[in-house]
C-alpha positions as CSV (number, residue, x, y, z in Angstrom):
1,X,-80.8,93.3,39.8
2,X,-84.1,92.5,37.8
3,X,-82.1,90.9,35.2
4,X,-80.0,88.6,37.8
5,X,-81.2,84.9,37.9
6,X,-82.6,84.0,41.5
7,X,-79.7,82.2,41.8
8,X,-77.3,84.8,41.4
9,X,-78.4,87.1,43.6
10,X,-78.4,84.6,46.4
11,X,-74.7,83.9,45.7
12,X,-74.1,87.9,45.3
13,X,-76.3,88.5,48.6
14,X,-74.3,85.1,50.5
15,X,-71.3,86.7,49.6
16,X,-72.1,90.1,50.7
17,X,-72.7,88.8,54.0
18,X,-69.7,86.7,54.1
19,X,-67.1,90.0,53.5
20,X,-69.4,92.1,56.4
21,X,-68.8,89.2,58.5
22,X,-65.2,88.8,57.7
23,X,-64.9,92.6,58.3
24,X,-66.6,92.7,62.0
25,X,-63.6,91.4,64.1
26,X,-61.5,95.5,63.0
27,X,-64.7,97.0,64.8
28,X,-64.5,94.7,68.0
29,X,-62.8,96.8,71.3
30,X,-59.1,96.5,71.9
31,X,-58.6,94.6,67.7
32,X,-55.0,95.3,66.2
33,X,-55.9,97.1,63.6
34,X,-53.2,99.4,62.5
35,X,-55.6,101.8,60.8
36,X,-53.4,104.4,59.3
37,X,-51.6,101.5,57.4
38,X,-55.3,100.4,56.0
39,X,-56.3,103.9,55.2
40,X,-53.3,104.5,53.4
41,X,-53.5,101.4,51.6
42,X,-57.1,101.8,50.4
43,X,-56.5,105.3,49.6
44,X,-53.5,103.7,46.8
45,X,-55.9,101.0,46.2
46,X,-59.0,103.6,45.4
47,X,-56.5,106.1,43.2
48,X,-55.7,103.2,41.1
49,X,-59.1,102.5,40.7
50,X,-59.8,105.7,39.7
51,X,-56.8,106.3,37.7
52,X,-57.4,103.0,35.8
53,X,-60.9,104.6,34.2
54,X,-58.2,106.6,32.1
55,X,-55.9,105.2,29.5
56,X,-52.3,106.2,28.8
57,X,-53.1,108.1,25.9
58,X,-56.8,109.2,27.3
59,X,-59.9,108.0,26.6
60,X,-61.5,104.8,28.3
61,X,-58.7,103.3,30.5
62,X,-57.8,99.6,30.0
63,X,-57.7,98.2,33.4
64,X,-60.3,96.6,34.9
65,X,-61.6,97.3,38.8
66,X,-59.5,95.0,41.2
67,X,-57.0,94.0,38.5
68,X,-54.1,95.8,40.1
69,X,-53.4,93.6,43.0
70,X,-50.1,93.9,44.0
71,X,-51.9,96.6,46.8
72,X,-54.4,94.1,47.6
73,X,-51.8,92.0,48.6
74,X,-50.0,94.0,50.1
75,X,-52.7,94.7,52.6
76,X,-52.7,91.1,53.1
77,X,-49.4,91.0,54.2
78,X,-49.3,94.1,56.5
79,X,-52.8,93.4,57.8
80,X,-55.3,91.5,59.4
81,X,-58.0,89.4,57.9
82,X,-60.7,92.0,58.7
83,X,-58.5,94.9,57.9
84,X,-57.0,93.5,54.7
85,X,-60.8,92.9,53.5
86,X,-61.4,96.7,54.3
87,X,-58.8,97.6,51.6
88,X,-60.4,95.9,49.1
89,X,-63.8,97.7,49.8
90,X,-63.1,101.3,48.3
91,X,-61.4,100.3,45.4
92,X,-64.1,97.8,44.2
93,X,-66.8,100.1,44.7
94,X,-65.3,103.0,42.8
95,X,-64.1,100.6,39.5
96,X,-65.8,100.8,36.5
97,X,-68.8,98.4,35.5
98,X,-69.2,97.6,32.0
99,X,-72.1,95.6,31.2
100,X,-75.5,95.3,33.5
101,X,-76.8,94.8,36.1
102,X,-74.5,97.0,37.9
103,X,-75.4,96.8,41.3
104,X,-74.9,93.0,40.9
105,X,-72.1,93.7,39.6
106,X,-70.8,95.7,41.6
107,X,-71.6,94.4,44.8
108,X,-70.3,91.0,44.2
109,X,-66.9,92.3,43.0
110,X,-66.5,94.5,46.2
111,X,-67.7,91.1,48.3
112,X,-65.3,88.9,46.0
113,X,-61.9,90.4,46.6
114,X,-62.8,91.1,50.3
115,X,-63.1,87.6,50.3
116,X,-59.8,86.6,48.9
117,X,-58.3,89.2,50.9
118,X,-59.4,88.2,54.1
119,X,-58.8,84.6,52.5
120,X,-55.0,85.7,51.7
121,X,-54.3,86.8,55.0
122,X,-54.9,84.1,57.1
123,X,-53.0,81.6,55.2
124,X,-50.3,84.5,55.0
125,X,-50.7,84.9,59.1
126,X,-50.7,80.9,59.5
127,X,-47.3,80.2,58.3
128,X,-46.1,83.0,60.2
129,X,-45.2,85.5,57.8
130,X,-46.1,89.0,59.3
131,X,-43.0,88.1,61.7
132,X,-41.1,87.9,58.9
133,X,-41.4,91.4,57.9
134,X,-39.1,92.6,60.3
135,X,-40.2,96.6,61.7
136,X,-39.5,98.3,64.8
137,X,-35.4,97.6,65.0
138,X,-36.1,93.7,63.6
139,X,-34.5,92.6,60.3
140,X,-36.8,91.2,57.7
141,X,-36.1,87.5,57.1
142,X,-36.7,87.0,53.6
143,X,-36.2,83.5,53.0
144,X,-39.0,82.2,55.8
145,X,-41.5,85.5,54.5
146,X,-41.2,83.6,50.6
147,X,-43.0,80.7,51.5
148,X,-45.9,82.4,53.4
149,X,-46.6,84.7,50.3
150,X,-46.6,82.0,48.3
151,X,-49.6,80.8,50.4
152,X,-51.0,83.4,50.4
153,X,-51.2,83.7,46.6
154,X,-52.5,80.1,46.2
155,X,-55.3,80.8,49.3
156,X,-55.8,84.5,46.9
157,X,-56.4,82.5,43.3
158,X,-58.4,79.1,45.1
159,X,-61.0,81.4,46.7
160,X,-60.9,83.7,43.8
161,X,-61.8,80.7,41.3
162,X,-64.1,78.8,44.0
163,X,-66.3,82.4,43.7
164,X,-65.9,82.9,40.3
165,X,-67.4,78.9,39.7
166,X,-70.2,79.6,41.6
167,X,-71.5,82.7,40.5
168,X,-70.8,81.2,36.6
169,X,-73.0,78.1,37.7
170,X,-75.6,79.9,39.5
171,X,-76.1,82.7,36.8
172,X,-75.3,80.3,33.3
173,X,-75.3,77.1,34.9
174,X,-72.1,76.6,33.9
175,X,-70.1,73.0,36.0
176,X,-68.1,74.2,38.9
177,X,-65.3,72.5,37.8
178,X,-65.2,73.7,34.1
179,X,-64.8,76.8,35.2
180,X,-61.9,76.1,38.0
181,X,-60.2,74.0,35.7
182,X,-60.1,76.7,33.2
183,X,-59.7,79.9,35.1
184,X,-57.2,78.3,38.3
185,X,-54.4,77.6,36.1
186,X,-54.1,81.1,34.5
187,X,-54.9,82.5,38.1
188,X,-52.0,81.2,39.9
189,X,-49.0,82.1,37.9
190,X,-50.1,86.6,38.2
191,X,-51.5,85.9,41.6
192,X,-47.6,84.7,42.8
193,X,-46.5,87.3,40.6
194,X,-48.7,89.8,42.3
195,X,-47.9,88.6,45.4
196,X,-44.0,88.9,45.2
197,X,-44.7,92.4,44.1
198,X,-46.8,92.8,47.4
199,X,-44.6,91.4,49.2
200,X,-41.4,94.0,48.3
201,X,-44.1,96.5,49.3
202,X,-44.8,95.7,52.6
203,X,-41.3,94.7,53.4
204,X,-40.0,98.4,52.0
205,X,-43.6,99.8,54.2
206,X,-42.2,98.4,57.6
207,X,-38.1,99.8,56.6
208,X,-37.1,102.5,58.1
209,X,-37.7,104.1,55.0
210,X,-41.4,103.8,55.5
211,X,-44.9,104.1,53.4
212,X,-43.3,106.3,50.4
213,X,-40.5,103.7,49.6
214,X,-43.1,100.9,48.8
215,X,-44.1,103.3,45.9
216,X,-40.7,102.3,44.2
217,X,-41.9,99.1,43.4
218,X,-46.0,99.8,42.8
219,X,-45.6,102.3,40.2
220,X,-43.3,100.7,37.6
221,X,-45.4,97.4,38.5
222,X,-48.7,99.6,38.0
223,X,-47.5,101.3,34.8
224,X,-46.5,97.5,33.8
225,X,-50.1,96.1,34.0
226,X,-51.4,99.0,32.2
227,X,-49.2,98.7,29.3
228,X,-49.9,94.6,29.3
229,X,-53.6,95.6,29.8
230,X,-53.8,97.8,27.0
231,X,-51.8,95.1,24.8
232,X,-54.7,92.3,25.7
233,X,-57.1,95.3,24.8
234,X,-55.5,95.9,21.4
235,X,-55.6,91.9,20.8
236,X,-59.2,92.5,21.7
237,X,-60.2,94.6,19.3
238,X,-58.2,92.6,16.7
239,X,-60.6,89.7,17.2
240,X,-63.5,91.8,16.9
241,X,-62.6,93.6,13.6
242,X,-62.1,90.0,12.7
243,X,-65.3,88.6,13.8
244,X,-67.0,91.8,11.8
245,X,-65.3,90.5,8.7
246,X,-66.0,87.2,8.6
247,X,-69.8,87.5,9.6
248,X,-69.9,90.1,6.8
249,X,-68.5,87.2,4.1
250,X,-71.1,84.8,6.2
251,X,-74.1,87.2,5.2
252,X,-73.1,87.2,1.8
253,X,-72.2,84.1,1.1
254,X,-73.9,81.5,3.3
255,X,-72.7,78.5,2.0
256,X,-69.0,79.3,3.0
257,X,-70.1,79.4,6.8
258,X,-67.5,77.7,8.8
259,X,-65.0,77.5,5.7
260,X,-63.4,80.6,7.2
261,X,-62.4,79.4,10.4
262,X,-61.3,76.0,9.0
263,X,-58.9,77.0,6.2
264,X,-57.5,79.4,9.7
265,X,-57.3,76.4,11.6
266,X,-55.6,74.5,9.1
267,X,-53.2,77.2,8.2
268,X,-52.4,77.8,12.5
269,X,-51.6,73.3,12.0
270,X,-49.1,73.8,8.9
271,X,-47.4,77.3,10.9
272,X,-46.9,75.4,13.8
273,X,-45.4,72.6,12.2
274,X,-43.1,74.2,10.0
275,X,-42.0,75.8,13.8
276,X,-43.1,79.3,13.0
277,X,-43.1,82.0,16.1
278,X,-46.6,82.8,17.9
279,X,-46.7,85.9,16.4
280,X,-46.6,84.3,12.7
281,X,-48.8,81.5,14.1
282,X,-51.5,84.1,14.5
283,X,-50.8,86.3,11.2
284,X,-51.3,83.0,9.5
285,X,-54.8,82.4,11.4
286,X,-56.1,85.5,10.2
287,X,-54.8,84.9,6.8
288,X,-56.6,82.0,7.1
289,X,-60.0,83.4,8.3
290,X,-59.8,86.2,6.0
291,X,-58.5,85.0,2.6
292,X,-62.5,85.1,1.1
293,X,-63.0,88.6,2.5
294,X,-62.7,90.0,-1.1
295,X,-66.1,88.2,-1.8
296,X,-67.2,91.7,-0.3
297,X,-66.9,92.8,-3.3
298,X,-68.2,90.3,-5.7
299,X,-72.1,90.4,-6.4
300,X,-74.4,88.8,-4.8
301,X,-75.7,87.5,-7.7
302,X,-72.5,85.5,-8.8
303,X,-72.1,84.2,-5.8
304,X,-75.1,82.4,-5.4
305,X,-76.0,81.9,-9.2
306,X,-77.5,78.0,-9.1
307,X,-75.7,77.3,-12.6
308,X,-72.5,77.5,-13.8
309,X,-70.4,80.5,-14.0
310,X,-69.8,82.5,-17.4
311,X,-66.6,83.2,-18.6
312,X,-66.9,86.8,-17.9
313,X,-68.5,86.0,-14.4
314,X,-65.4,83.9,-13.6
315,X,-63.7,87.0,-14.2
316,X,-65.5,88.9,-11.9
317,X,-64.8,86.1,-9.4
318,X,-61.1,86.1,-9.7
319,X,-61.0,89.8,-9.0
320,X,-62.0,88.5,-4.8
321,X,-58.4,88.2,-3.7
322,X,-57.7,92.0,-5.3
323,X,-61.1,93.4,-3.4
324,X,-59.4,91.5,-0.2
325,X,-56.5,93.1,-0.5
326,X,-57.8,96.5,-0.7
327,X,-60.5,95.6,2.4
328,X,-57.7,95.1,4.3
329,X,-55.1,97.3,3.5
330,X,-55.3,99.7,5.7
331,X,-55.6,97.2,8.8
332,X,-51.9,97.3,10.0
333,X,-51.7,94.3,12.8
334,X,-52.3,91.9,9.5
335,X,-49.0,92.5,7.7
336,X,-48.0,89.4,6.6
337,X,-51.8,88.2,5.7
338,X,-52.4,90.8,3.2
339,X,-49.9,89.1,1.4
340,X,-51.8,85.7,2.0
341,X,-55.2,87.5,1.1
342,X,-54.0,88.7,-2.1
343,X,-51.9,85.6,-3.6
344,X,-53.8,82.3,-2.0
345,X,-54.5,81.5,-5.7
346,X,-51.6,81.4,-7.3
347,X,-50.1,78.3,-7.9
348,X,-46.4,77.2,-8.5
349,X,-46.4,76.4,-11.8
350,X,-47.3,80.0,-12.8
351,X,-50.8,79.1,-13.6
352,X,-52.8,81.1,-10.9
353,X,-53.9,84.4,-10.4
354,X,-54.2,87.3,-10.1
355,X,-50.2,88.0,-11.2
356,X,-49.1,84.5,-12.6
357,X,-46.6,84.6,-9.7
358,X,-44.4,81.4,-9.5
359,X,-42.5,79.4,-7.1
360,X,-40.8,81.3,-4.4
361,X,-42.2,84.8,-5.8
362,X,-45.1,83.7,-3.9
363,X,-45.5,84.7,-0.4
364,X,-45.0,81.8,2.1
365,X,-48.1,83.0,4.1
366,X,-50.0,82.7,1.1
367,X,-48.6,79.1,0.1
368,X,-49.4,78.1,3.4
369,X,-53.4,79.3,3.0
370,X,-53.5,77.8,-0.6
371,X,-53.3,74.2,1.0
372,X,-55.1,74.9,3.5
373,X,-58.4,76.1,1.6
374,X,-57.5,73.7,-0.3
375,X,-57.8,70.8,2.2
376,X,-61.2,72.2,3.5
377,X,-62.9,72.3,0.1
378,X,-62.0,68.8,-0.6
379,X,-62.8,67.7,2.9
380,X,-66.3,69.9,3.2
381,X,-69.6,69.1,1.3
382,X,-69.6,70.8,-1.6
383,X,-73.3,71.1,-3.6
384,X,-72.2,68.6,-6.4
385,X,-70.0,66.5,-4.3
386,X,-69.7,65.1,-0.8
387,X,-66.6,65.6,0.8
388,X,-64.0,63.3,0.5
389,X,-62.1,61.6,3.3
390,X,-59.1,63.2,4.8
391,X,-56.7,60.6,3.4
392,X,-58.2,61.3,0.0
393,X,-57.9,64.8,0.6
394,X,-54.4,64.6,1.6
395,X,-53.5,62.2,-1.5
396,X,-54.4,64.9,-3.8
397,X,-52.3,67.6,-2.2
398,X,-49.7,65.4,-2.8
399,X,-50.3,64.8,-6.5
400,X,-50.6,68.7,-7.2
401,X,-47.5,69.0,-5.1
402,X,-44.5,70.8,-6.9
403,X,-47.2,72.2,-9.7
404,X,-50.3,73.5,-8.0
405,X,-48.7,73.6,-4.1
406,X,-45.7,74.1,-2.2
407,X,-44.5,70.2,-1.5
408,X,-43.3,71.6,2.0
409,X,-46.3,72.8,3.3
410,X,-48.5,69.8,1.8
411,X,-45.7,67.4,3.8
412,X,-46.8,69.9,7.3
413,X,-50.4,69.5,7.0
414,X,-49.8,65.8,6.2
415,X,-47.5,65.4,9.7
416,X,-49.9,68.0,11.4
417,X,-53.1,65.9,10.4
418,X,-50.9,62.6,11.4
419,X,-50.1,64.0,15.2
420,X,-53.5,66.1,15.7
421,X,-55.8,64.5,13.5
422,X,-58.6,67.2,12.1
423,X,-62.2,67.4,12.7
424,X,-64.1,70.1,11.4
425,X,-66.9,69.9,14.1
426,X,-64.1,71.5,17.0
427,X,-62.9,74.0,14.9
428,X,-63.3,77.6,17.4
429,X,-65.7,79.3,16.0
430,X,-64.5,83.0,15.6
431,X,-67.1,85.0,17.4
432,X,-67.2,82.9,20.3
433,X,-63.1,83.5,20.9
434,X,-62.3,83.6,24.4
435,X,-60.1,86.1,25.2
436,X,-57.0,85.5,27.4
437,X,-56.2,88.6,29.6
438,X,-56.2,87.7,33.4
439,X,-58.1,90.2,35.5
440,X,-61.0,89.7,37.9
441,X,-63.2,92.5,35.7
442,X,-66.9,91.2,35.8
443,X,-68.3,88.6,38.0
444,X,-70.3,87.1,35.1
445,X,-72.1,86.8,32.3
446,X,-70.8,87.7,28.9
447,X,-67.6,88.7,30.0
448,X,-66.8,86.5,32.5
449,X,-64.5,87.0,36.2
450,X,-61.7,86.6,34.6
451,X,-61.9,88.2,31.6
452,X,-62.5,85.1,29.9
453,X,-66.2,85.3,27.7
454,X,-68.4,83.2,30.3
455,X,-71.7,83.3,27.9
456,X,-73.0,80.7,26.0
457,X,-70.6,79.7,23.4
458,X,-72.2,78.0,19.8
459,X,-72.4,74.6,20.5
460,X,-70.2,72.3,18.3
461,X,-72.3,70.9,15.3
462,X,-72.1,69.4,11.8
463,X,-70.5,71.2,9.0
464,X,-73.0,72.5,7.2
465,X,-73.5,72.5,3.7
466,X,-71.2,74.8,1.9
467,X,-69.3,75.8,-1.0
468,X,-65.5,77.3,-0.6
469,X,-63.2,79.8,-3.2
470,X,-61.7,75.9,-4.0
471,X,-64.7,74.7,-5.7
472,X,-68.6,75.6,-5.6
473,X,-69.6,74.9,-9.2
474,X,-69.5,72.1,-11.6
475,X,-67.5,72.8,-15.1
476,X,-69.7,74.9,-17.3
477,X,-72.3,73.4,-19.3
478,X,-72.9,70.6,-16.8
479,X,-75.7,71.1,-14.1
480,X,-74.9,68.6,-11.4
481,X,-77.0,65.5,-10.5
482,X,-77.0,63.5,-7.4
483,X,-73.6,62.3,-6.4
484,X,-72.3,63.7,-9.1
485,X,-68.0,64.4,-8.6
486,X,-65.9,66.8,-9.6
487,X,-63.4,65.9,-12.1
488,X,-60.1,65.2,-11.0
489,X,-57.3,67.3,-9.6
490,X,-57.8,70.6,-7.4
491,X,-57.8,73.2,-10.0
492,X,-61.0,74.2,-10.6
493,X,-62.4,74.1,-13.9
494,X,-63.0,77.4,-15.6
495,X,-67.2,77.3,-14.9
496,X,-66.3,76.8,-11.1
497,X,-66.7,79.5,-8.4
498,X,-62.8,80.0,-7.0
C-alpha cells in the first residue's frame, strides 16, 4: 500500500473494521446463523469468482470480482446481517485485481461488499421479508417479499455508492457528490435487477425442492452477465484501438489536435437528428474521429510544409482518404465508417475525390462527415484565418448546399446546433472516454468502482491552434499575412492542405 494516499488507506483500514464488526454478532453464543446455507452460498459465490478469471472462449475472463451479485443477494435475503457479510468475504478475496496496489485493493473490495451485504439485509429484515419466504410447510407470499427486495437493492446501491464516493475523494479528491450523482443512477436499475434474480433464488432455496433448484435461475442469469460482460469488454477495446488511432494522427499532425473529436461530435449531432439508431449513432462517431487517419500515410513533410502545397504534393495529399481506407480495413466493428473514411471528400456535384462520386452514389455516412469536418474547419482557427462564428459557419453550408453538400444533412446540423448549441471546449476528449459497464471491479483510481475511469480526466480548455483536411493552407503563391482570409466558399483551393 506504499502507493495508496494516507487518505485512502484510512478509509480502506475504516472500512475493514466496519465489515469485522458487522461480522462479530454470527460468532456470538446461541446467533441464528444457519451455517450450511452461508457455506453453501459462499462456496457458489467463490466458484463464480473463480470461474469469472476465465472467459467463454478462454483466456482472461471478462467479469470482474463481485460483479455477479444475484448470490450476494441472495445471501441477503436467506441470511442475517453478519452472515450475509460472511458470503461476500471468499468471493472478494479470491477475484482478480487488475491494477496496484493490490492489497488495497483487495482489502477494500472484500470490506465494500460485506458492507452492502450486511447493509442489504437489514433493510431486507426490517420490512419483514425473510417471513415472506415461506419454508418449513409455509407458502411464500410473493407480493409482501417484492417490496422488501426492492429495499434491499436500494440500501445495496446507496451504501455501495456512499463507499465508492469516499474512497474516490480520499484517494483523487474527487466531490462526494460528483461521484454519487454519477455512479447511483446506473447502480440502481442492475442492483433491482440483481436483486429480483436473488430473490427467485432464495425463494426456490427454502421450496421443498431445496439448494439445487435455485441453480435454475443463477446459471442462465450467470452465463447472461458474462455474455453482457464480454460485450462492454469488446466496446472496450473498440475505444482503445480508437484512442491508438487518433493519438497516432495527433503525433503526426499536431495542428489537427482536437479536430478529430469535433468533426465525431458533430457527425453523433447530425445522426441523431436525422433519428438514426444507437448503433449508427456510434458508427458515425468513429467515422467522425477517424476520417484523417489516412494522414498516416502522407509524409511528414507535406503535412507540416510552412508554404503552400505543390500541385504534385496536393496529389499526395488527396491520396489520405485511400491510406484511411486501407488502415482500417481490416477493423470489422467500423463497417459503415470505412465508407465515411474513404468518401468524406467527395462532393455532390461530382467534383470531389478520390472517385468523382455524385449525389446519392455517395455513402450517407460519408455525407454526413463531409459537413461535419466541414463545420469544424470553418469554426476552428485555422493558421491564415481565425475561425469564423457558428452562424457564419452555418451560412456557408447552406450556400454549398445541393453542390458541395447534402442539403439534408446541412438542414440537421443547422436544427442540431439550434437545440444543443456547439462549443468546441466540451467536446469528450477520446482518450479520456468513460466507459459504461456496471460492475463494482476496482475500488479506485484509474479504473474506478464502477467500472467507470475514476482518474484525472483532461481538463476542458481552448481549442488550440490547428489546421483540418478542410483547409490548412492558403491558395498557392500566396504566403499568408496577419488576418489574412481565405477566399470564399469551402472548397479549398488547389494549394490548400485537404
Amino acid at each position: 500500500m506504499s502507493g495508496t494516499p494516507a487518505a485512502a488507506r484510512v478509509c480502506v483500514l475504516a472500512a475493514v473494521l466496519g465489515a469485522i464488526g458487522c461480522t462479530l454478532p454470527a460468532y456470538g453464543p446461541g446467533a441464528p446463523v444457519p451455517w450450511g446455507t452461508a457455506a453453501l452460498l459462499a462456496a457458489l459465490g467463490l466458484g463464480c469468482e473463480l470461474a469469472g478469471r476465465r472467459s467463454l472462449a478462454g483466456g482472461t475472463g471478462p467479469v470482474a470480482a463481485g460483479s455477479f451479485l444475484p448470490v450476494l443477494l441472495a445471501a441477503a435475503f436467506l441470511l442475517p446481517p453478519a452472515a450475509a457479510a460472511l458470503v461476500a468475504v471468499p468471493g472478494s478475496l479470491a477475484g482478480r485485481v487488475e491494477q496496484p496496489p493490490y492489497a488495497a485493493r483487495r482489502s477494500w473490495r472484500t470490506a465494500q461488499l460485506a458492507l452492502t451485504c450486511a447493509a442489504a439485509s437489514w433493510a431486507y429484515a426490517a420490512l419483514g421479508g425473510p417471513a415472506t419466504l415461506g419454508g418449513e410447510g409455509a407458502a411464500p407470499d410473493l407480493p409482501r417479499a417484492l417490496p422488501a427486495a426492492c429495499a434491499a437493492a436500494a440500501a445495496f446501491s446507496l451504501v455501495l455508492t456512499a463507499l465508492d464516493g469516499v474512497i474516490l475523494a480520499a484517494a483523487e479528491r474527487r466531490p462526494v457528490h460528483r461521484s454519487a450523482r454519477e455512479l447511483l443512477p446506473r447502480a440502481l436499475g442492475p442492483h433491482l435487477v440483481h436483486a429480483l434474480a436473488g430473490l427467485m433464488t432464495a425463494l426456490l432455496w427454502r421450496s421443498p425442492y431445496g439448494p439445487p433448484s435455485a441453480l435454475l435461475v443463477l446459471l442462465p442469469m450467470y452465463l447472461s452477465c458474462r455474455v453482457f460482460a464480454q460485450y462492454h469488454r469488446e466496446q472496450a477495446a473498440h475505444r482503445a484501438t480508437i484512442r491508438a488511432l487518433v493519438h497516432a494522427v495527433d503525433i503526426k499532425d499536431t495542428y489537427t489536435r482536437g479536430h478529430s473529436e469535433r468533426v465525431g461530435r458533430a457527425s453523433v449531432l447530425i445522426a441523431r437528428e436525422l433519428g438514426m439508431d444507437e448503433r449508427r449513432v456510434e458508427g458515425l462517431r468513429f467515422a467522425g474521429i477517424l476520417h484523417d487517419i489516412g494522414k498516416l500515410g502522407v509524409p511528414t513533410r507535406v503535412l507540416r510544409k510552412d508554404g503552400p502545397l505543390t500541385p504534385e504534393e496536393r496529389r499526395i495529399m488527396e491520396l489520405h482518404p485511400e491510406y484511411g481506407h486501407e488502415i482500417v480495413r481490416g477493423i470489422g466493428f467500423l463497417d459503415e465508417a470505412r465508407d465515411a473514411i474513404l468518401h468524406h471528400h467527395e462532393r455532390l456535384d461530382g467534383s470531389g475525390y478520390p472517385y468523382g462520386l455524385s449525389g446519392a452514389r455517395i455513402p450517407e455516412f460519408a455525407r454526413v462527415v463531409a459537413v461535419a469536418d466541414a463545420f469544424d474547419a470553418m469554426t476552428s482557427t485555422r493558421s491564415y484565418r481565425r475561425a469564423r462564428p457558428v452562424s457564419a459557419a452555418l451560412a456557408e453550408l447552406r450556400r454549398c448546399a445541393g453542390s458541395q453538400f447534402d442539403p439534408r444533412m446541412v438542414g440537421a446540423l443547422d436544427r442540431a446546433l439550434d437545440r444543443h448549441g456547439w462549443s468546441a471546449a466540451d467536446t469528450a476528449v477520446t482518450a479520456d472516454e468513460p466507459f459504461a459497464p456496471y460492475g463494482p471491479a476496482e475500488p479506485y483510481g484509474p479504473a474506478g468502482p464502477h467500472g467507470v475511469v475514476g482518474g484525472p480526466r483532461r481538463e476542458p480548455g481552448a481549442v488550440p491552434a490547428a489546421r483540418s483536411s478542410q483547409g490548412g493552407r492558403p491558395s498557392p503563391g500566396t504566403r499568408p499575412s496577419q488576418g489574412s482570409k481565405p477566399s470564399p466558399g469551402v472548397k479549398p483551393s488547389p494549394g490548400r492542405r485537404r
